[in-house]
PDBQT receptor file of N, H, CA, C and O in Angstrom, charges set to zero:
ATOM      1  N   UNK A   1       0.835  -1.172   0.000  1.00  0.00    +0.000 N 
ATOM      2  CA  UNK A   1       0.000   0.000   0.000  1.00  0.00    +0.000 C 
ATOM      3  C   UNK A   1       0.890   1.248   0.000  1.00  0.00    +0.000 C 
ATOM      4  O   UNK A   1       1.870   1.244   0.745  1.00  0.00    +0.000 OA
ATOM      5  N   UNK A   2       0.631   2.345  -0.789  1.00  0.00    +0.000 N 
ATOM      6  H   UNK A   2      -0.165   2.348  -1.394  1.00  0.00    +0.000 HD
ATOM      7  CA  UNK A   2       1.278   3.164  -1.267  1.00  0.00    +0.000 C 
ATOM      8  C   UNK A   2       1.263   4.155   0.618  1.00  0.00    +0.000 C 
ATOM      9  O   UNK A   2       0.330   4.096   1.420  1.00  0.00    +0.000 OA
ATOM     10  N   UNK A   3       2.343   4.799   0.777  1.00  0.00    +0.000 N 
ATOM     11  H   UNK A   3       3.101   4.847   0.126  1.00  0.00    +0.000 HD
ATOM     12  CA  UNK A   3       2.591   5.367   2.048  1.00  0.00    +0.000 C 
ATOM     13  C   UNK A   3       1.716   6.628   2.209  1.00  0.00    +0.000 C 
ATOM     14  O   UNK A   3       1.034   6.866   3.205  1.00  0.00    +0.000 OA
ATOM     15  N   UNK A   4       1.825   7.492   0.999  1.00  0.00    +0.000 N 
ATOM     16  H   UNK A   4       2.379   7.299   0.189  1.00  0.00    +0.000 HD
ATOM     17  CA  UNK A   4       1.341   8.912   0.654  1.00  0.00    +0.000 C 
ATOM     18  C   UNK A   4       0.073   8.479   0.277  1.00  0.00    +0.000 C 
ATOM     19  O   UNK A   4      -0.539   8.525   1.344  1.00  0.00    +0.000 OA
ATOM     20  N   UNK A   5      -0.639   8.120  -0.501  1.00  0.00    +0.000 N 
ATOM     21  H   UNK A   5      -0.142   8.083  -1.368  1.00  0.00    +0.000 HD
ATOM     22  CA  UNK A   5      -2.006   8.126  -0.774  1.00  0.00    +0.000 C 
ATOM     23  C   UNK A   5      -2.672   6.590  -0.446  1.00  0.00    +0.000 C 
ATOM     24  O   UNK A   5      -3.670   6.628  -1.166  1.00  0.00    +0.000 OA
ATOM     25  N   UNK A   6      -2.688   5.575   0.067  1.00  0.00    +0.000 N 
ATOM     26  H   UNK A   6      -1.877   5.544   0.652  1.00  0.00    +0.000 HD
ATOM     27  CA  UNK A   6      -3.298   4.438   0.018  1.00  0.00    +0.000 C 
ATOM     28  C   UNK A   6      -3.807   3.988  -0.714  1.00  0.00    +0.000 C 
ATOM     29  O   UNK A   6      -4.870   3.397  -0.525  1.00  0.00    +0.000 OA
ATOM     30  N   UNK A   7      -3.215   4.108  -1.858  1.00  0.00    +0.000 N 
ATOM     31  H   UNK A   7      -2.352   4.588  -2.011  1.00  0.00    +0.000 HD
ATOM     32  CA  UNK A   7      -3.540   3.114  -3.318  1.00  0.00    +0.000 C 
ATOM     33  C   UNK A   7      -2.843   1.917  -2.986  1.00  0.00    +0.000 C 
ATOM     34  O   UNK A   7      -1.786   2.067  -2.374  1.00  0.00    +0.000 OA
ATOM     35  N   UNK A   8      -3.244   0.660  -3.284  1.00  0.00    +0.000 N 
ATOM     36  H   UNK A   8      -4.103   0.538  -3.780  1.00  0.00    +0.000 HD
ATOM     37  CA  UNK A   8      -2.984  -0.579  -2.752  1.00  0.00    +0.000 C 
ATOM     38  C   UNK A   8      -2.819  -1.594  -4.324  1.00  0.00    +0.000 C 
ATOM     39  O   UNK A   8      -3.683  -1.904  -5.145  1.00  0.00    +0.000 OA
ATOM     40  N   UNK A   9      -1.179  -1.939  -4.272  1.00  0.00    +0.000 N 
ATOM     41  H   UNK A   9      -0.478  -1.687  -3.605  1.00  0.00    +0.000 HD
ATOM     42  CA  UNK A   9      -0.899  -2.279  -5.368  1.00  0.00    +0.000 C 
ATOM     43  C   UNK A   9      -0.099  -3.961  -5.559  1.00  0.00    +0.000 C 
ATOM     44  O   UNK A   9       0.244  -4.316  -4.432  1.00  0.00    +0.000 OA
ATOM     45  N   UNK A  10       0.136  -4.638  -6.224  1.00  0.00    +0.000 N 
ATOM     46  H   UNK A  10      -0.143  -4.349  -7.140  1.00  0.00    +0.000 HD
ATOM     47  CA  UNK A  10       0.978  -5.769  -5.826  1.00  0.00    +0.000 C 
ATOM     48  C   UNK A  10       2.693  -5.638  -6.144  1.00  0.00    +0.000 C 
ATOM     49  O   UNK A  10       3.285  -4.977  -6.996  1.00  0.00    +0.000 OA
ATOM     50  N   UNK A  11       3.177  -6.518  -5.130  1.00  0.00    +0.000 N 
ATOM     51  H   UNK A  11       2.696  -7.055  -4.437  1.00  0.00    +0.000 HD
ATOM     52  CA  UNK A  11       4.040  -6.280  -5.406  1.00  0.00    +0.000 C 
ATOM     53  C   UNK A  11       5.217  -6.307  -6.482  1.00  0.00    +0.000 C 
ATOM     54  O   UNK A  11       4.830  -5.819  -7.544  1.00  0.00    +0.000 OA
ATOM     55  N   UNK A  12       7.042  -6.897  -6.525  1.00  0.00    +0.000 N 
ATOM     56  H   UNK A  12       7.356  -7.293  -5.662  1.00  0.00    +0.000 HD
ATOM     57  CA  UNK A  12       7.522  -6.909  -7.558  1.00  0.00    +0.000 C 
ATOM     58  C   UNK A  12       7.570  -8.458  -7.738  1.00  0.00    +0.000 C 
ATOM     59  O   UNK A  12       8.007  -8.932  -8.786  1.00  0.00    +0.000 OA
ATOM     60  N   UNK A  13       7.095  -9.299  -6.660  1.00  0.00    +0.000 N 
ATOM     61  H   UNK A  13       6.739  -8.914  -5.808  1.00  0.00    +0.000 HD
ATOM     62  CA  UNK A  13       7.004 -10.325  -6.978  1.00  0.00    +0.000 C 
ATOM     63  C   UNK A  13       5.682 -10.815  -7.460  1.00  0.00    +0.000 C 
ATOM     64  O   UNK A  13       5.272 -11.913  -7.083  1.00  0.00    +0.000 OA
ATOM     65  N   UNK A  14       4.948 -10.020  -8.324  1.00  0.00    +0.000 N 
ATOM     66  H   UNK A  14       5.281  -9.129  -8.631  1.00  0.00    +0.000 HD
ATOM     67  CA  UNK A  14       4.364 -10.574  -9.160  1.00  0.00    +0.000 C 
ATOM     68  C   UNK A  14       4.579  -9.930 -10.194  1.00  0.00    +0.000 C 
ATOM     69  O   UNK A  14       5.313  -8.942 -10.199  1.00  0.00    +0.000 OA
ATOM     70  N   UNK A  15       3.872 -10.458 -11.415  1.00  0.00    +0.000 N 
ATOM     71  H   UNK A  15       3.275 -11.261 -11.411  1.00  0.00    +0.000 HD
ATOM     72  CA  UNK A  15       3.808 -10.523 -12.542  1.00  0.00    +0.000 C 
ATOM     73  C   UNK A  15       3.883  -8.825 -12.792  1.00  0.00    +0.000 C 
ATOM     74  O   UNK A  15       4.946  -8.421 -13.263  1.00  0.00    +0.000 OA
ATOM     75  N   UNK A  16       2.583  -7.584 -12.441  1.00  0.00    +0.000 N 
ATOM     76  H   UNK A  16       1.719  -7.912 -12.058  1.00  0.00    +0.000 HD
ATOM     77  CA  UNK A  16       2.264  -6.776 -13.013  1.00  0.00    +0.000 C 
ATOM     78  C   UNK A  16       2.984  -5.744 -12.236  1.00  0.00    +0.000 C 
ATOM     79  O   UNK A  16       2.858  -4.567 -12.573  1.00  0.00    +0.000 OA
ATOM     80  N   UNK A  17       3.691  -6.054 -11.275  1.00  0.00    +0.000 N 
ATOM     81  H   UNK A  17       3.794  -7.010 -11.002  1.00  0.00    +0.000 HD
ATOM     82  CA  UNK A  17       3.966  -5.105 -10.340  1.00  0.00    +0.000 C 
ATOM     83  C   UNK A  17       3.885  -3.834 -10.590  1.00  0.00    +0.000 C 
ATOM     84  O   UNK A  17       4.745  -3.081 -11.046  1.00  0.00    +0.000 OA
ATOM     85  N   UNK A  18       2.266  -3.519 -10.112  1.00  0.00    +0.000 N 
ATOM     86  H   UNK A  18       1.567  -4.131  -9.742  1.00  0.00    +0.000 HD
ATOM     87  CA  UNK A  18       1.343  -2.246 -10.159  1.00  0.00    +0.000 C 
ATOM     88  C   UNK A  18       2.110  -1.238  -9.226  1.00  0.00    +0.000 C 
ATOM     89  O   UNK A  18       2.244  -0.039  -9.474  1.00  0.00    +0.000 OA
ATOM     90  N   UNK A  19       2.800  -2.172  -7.647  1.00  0.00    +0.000 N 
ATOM     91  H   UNK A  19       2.691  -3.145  -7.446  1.00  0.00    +0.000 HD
ATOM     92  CA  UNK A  19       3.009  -0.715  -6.598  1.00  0.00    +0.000 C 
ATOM     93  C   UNK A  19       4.152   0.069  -7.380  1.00  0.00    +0.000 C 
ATOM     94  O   UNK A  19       4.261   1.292  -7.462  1.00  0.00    +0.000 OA
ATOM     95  N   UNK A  20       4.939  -0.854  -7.908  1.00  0.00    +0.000 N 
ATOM     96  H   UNK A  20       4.850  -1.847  -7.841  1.00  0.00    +0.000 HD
ATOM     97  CA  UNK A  20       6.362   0.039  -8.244  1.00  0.00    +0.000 C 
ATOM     98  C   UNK A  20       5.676   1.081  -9.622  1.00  0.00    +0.000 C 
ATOM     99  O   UNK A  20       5.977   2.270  -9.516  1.00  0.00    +0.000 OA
ATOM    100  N   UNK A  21       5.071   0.819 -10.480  1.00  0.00    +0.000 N 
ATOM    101  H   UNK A  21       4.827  -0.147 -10.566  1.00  0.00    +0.000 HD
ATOM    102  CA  UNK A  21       4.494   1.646 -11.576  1.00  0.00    +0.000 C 
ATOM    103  C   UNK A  21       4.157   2.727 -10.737  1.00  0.00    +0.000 C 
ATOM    104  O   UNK A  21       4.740   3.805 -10.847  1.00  0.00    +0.000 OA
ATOM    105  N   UNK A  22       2.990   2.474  -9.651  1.00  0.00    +0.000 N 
ATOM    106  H   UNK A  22       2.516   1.598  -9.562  1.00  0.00    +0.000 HD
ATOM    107  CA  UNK A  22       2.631   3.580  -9.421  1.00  0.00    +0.000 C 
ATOM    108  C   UNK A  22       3.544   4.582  -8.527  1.00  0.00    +0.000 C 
ATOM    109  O   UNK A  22       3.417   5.801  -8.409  1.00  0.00    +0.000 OA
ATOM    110  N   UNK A  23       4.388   3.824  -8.002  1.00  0.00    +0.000 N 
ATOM    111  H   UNK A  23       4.492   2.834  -8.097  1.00  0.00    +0.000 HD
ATOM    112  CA  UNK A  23       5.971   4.480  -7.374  1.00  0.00    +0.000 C 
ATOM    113  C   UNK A  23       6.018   5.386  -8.571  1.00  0.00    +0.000 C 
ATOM    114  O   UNK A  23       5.719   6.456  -8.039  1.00  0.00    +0.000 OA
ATOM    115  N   UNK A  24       6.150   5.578  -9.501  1.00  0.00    +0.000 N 
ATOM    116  H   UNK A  24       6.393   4.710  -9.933  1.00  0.00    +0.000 HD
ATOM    117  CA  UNK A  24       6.730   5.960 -10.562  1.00  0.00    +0.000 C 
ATOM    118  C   UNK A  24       6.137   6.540 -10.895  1.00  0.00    +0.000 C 
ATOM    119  O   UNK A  24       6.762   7.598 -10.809  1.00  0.00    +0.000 OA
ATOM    120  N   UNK A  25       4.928   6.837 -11.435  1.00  0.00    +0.000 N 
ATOM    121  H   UNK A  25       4.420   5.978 -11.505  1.00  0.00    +0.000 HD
ATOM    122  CA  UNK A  25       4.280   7.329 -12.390  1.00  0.00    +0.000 C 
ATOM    123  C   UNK A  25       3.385   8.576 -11.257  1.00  0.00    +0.000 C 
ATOM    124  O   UNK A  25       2.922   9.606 -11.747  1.00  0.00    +0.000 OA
ATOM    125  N   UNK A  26       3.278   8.321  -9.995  1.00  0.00    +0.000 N 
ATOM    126  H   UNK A  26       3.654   7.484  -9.596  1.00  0.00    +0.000 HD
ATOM    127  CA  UNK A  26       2.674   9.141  -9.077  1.00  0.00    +0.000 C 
ATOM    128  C   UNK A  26       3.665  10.147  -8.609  1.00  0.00    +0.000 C 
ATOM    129  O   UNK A  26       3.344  11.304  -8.336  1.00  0.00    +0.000 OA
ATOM    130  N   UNK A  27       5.198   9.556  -8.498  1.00  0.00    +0.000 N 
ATOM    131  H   UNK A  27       5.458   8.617  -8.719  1.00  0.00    +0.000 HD
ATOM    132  CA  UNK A  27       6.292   9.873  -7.289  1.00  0.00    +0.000 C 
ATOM    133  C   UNK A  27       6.083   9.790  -5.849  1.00  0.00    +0.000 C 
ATOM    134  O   UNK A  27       6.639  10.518  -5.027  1.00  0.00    +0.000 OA
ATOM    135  N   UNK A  28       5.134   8.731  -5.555  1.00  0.00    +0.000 N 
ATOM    136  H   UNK A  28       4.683   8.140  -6.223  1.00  0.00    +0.000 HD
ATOM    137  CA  UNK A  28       5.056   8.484  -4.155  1.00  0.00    +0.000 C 
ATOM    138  C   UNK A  28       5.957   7.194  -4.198  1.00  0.00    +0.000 C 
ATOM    139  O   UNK A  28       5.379   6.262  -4.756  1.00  0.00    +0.000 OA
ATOM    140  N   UNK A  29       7.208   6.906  -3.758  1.00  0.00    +0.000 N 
ATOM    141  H   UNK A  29       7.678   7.663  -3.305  1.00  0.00    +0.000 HD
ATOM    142  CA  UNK A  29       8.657   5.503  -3.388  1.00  0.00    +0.000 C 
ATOM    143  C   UNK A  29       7.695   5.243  -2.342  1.00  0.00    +0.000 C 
ATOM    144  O   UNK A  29       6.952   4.485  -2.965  1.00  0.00    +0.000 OA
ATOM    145  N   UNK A  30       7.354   5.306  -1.574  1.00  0.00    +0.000 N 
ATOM    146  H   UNK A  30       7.957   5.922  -1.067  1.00  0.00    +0.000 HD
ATOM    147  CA  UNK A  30       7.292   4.646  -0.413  1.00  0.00    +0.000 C 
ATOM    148  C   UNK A  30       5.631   4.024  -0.012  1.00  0.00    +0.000 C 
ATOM    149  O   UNK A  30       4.593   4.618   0.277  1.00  0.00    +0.000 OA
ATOM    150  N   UNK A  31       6.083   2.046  -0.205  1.00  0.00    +0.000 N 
ATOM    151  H   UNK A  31       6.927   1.563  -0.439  1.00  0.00    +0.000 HD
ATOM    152  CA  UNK A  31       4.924   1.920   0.221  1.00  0.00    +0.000 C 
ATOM    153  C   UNK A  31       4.985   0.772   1.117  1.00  0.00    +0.000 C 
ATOM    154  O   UNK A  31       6.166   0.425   1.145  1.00  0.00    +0.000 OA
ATOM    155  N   UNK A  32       4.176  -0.096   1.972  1.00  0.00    +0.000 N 
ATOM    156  H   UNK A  32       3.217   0.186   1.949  1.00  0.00    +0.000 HD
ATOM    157  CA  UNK A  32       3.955  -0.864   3.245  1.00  0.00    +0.000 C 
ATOM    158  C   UNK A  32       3.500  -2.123   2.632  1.00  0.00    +0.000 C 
ATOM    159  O   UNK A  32       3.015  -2.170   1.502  1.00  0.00    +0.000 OA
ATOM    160  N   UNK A  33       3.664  -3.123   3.385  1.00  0.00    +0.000 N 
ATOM    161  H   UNK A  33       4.058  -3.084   4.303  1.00  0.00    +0.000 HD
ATOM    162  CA  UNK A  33       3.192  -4.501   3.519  1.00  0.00    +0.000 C 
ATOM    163  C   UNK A  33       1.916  -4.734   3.935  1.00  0.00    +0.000 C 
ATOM    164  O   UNK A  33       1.707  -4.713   5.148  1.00  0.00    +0.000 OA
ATOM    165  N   UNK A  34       1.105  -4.931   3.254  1.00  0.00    +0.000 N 
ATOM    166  H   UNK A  34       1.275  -4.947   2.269  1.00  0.00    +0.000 HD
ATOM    167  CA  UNK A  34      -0.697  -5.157   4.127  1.00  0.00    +0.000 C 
ATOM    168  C   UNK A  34      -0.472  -6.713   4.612  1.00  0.00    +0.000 C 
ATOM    169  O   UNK A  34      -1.322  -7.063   5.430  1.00  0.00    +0.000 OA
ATOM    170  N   UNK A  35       0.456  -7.670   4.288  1.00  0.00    +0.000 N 
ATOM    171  H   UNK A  35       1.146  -7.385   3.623  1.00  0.00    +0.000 HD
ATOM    172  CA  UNK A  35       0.256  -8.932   4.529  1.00  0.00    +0.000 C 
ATOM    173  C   UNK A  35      -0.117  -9.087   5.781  1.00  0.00    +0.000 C 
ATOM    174  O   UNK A  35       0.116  -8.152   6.546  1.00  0.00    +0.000 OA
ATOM    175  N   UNK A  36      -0.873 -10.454   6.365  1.00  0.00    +0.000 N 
ATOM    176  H   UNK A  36      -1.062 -11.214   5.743  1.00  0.00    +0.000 HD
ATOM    177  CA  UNK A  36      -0.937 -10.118   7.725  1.00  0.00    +0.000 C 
ATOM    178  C   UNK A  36       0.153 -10.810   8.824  1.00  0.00    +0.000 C 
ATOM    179  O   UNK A  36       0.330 -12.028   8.777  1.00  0.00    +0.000 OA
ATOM    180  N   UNK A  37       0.727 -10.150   9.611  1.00  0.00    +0.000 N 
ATOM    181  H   UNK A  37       0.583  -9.161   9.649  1.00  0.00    +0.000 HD
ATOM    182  CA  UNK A  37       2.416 -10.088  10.651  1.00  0.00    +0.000 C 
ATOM    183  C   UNK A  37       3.225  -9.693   9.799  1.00  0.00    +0.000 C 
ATOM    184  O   UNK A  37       4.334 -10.217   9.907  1.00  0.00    +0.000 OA
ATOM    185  N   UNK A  38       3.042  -8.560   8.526  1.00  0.00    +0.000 N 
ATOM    186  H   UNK A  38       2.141  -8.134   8.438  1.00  0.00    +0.000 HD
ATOM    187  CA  UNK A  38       4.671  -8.293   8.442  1.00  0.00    +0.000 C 
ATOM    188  C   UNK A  38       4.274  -6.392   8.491  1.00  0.00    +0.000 C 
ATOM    189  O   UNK A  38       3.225  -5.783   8.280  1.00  0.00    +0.000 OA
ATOM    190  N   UNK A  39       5.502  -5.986   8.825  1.00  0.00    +0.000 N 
ATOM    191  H   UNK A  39       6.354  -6.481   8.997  1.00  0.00    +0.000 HD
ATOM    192  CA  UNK A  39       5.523  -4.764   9.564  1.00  0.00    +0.000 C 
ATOM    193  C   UNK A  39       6.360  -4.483   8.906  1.00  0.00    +0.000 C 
ATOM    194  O   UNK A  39       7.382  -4.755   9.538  1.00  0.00    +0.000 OA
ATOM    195  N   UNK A  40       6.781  -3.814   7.344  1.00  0.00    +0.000 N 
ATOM    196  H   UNK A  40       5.951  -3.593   6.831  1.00  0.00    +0.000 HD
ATOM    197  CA  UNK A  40       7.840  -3.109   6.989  1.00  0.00    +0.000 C 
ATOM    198  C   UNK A  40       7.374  -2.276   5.312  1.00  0.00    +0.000 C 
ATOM    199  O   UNK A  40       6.646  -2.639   4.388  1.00  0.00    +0.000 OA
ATOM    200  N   UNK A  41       8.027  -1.319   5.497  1.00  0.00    +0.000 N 
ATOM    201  H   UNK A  41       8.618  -1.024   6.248  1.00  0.00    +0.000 HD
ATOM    202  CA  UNK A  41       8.197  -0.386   4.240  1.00  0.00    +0.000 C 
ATOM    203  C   UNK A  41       9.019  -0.393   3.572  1.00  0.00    +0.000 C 
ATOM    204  O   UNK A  41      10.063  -0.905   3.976  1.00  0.00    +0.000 OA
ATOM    205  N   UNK A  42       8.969   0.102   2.380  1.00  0.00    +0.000 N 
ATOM    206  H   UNK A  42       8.121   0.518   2.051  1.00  0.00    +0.000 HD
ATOM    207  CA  UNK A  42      10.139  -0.462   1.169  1.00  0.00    +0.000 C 
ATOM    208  C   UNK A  42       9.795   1.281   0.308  1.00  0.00    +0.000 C 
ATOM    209  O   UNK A  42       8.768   1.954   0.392  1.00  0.00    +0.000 OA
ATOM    210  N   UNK A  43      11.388   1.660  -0.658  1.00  0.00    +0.000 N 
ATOM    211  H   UNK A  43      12.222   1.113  -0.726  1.00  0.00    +0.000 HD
ATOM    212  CA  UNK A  43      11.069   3.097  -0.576  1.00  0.00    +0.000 C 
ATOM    213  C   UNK A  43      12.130   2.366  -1.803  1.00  0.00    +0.000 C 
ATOM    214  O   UNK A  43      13.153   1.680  -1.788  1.00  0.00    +0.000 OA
ATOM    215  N   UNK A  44      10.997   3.103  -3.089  1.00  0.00    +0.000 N 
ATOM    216  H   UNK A  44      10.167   3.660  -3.101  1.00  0.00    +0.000 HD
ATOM    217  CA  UNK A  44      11.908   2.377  -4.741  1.00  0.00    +0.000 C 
ATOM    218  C   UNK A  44      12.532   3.190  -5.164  1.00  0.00    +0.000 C 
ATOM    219  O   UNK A  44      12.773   3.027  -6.360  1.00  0.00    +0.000 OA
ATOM    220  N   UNK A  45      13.211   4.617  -4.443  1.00  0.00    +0.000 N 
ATOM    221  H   UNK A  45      13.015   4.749  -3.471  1.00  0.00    +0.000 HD
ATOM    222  CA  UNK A  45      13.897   5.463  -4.827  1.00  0.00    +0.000 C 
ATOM    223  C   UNK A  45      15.510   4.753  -4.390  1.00  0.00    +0.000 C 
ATOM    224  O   UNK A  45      16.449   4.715  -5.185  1.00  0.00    +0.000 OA
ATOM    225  N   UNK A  46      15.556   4.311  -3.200  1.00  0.00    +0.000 N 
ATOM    226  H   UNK A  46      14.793   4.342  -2.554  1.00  0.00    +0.000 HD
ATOM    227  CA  UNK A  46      16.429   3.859  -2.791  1.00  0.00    +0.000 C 
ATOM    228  C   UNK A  46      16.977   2.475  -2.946  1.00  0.00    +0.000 C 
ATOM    229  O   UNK A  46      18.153   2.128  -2.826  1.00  0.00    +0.000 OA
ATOM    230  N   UNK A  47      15.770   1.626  -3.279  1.00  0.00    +0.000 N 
ATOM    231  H   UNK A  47      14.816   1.907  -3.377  1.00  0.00    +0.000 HD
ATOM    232  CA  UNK A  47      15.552   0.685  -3.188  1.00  0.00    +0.000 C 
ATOM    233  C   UNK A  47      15.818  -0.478  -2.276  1.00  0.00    +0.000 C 
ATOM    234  O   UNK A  47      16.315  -1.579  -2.515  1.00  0.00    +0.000 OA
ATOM    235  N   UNK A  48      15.263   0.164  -0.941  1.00  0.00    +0.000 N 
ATOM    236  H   UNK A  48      14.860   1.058  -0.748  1.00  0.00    +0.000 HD
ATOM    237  CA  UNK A  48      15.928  -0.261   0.732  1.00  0.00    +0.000 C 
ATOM    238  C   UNK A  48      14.374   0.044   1.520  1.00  0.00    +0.000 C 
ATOM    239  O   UNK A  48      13.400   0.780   1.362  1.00  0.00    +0.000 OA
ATOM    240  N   UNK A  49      14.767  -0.853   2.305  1.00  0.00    +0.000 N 
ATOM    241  H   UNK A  49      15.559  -1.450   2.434  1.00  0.00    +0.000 HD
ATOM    242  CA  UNK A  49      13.288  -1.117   3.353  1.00  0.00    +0.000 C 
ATOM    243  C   UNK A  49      13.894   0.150   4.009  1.00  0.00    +0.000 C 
ATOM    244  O   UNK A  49      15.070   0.512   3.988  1.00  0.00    +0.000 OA
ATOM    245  N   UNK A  50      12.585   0.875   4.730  1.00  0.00    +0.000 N 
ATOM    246  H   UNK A  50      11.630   0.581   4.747  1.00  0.00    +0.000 HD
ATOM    247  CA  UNK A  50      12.463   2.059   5.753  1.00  0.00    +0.000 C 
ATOM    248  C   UNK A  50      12.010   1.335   6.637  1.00  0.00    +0.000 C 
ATOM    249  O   UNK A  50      11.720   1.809   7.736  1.00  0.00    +0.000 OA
TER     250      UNK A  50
């Protein structure tokens, strides 16, 4: 899920990887894990968990 606006996208391990497009095409890098128990952010400017 995108950090700045909560657009909710999949990740790069799939096929379409929508979050990183919209990393890109919005300029919001930074988005979160909805899975359920994982607790971390990932920022595709850097390309390093926050």
């Amino acid at each position: 899920m995108c950090r700045t606006c909560g657009k909710v996208g999949c990740c790069d391990s799939s096929p379409m990887r929508h979050a990183r497009a919209h990393a890109v095409t919005a300029g919001h890098p930074i988005v979160r894990s909805l899975e359920l128990g994982e607790n971390w952010s990932w920022c595709y400017l850097d390309e390093a968990y926050v």
